[in-house]
C-alpha positions in Angstrom: 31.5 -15.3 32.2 34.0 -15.1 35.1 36.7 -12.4 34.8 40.2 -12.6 35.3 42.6 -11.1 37.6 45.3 -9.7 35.2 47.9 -11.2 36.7 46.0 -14.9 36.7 45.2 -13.6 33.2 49.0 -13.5 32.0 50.5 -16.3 33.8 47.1 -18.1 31.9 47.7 -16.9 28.7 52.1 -18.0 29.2 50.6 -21.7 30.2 48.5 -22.2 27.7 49.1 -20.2 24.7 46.1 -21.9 22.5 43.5 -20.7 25.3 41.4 -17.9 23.8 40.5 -15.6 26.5 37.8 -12.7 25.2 38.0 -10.0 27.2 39.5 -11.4 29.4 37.0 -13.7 30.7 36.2 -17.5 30.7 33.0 -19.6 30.3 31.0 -19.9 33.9 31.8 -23.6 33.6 35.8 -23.2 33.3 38.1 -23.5 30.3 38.5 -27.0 28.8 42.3 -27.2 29.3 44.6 -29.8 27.8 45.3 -33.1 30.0 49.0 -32.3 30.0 48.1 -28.9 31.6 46.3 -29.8 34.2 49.1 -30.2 36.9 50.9 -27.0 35.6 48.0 -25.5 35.8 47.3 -26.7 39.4 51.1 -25.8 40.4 50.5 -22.4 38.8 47.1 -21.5 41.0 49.2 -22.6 44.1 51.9 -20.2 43.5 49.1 -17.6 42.7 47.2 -18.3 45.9 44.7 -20.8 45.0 45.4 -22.9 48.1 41.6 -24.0 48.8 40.7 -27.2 47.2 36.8 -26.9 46.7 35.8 -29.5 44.9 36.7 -32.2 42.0 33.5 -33.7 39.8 34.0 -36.6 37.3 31.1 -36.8 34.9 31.1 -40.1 32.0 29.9 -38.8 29.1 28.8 -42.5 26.7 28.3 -41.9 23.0 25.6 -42.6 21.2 26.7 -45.7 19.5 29.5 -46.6 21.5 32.7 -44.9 22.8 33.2 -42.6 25.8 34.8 -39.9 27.3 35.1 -38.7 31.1 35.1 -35.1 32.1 36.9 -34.0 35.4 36.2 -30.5 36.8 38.7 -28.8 39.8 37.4 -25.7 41.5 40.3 -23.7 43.9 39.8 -21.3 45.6 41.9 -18.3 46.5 41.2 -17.3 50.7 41.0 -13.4 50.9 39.0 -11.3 50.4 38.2 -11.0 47.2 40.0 -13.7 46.2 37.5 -15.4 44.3 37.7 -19.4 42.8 39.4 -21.1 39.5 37.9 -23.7 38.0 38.4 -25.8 34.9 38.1 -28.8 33.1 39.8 -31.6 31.8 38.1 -34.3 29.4 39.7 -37.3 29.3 39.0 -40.7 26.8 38.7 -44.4 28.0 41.6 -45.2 29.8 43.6 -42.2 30.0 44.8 -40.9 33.5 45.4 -37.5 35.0 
C-alpha cells in the first residue's frame, strides 16, 4: 500500500468522494479512478506539485468470449525531497477516449 500525504489525502477524498481510502492508503498499483476524473485529477497533482510526468502504460485487456476493455496507468511524480510519485488508473471500454 502507498500512503498518503494528508493534504493529497483531502484534496483526494473532495475529488472523488466514492474513493475508499483505508487508512489512508491506496493499492501499490494506484486507485482505479473514474474516466471523467482523470483530468481533474491530473490538474489537481499539478497544483499539488506533481509536475514530473513518469510514465503512461496502456494495457488491452480481451475477454474471454469477446468484448474488451483497455487500462491506462499515469505515474507523476512530485521533485523534492520526499516528494514521492502518484499513480493511478483509468479503464476504459472499446472506443471510449480519455
Amino acid at each position: 500500500m502507498n500512503t498518503l500525504d494528508p493534504h493529497v489525502r483531502t484534496r483526494l477524498a473532495e475529488l472523488i468522494p466514492e474513493m475508499k481510502l483505508t487508512g489512508g492508503e491506496l493499492p501499490p498499483e494506484g486507485p482505479l479512478v473514474p474516466v471523467h476524473r482523470h483530468v481533474p485529477l491530473a490538474v489537481m497533482l499539478k497544483e499539488l506539485g506533481y509536475t514530473l510526468y513518469v510514465t503512461v502504460v496502456a494495457s488491452h485487456w480481451p475477454q474471454e468470449g469477446g468484448g474488451e476493455h483497455f487500462e491506462v496507468a499515469t505515474v507523476l511524480r512530485r521533485p523534492r525531497r520526499g516528494g514521492g510519485t502518484f499513480r493511478w488508473r483509468v479503464r476504459l471500454d472499446t472506443g471510449e477516449a480519455i
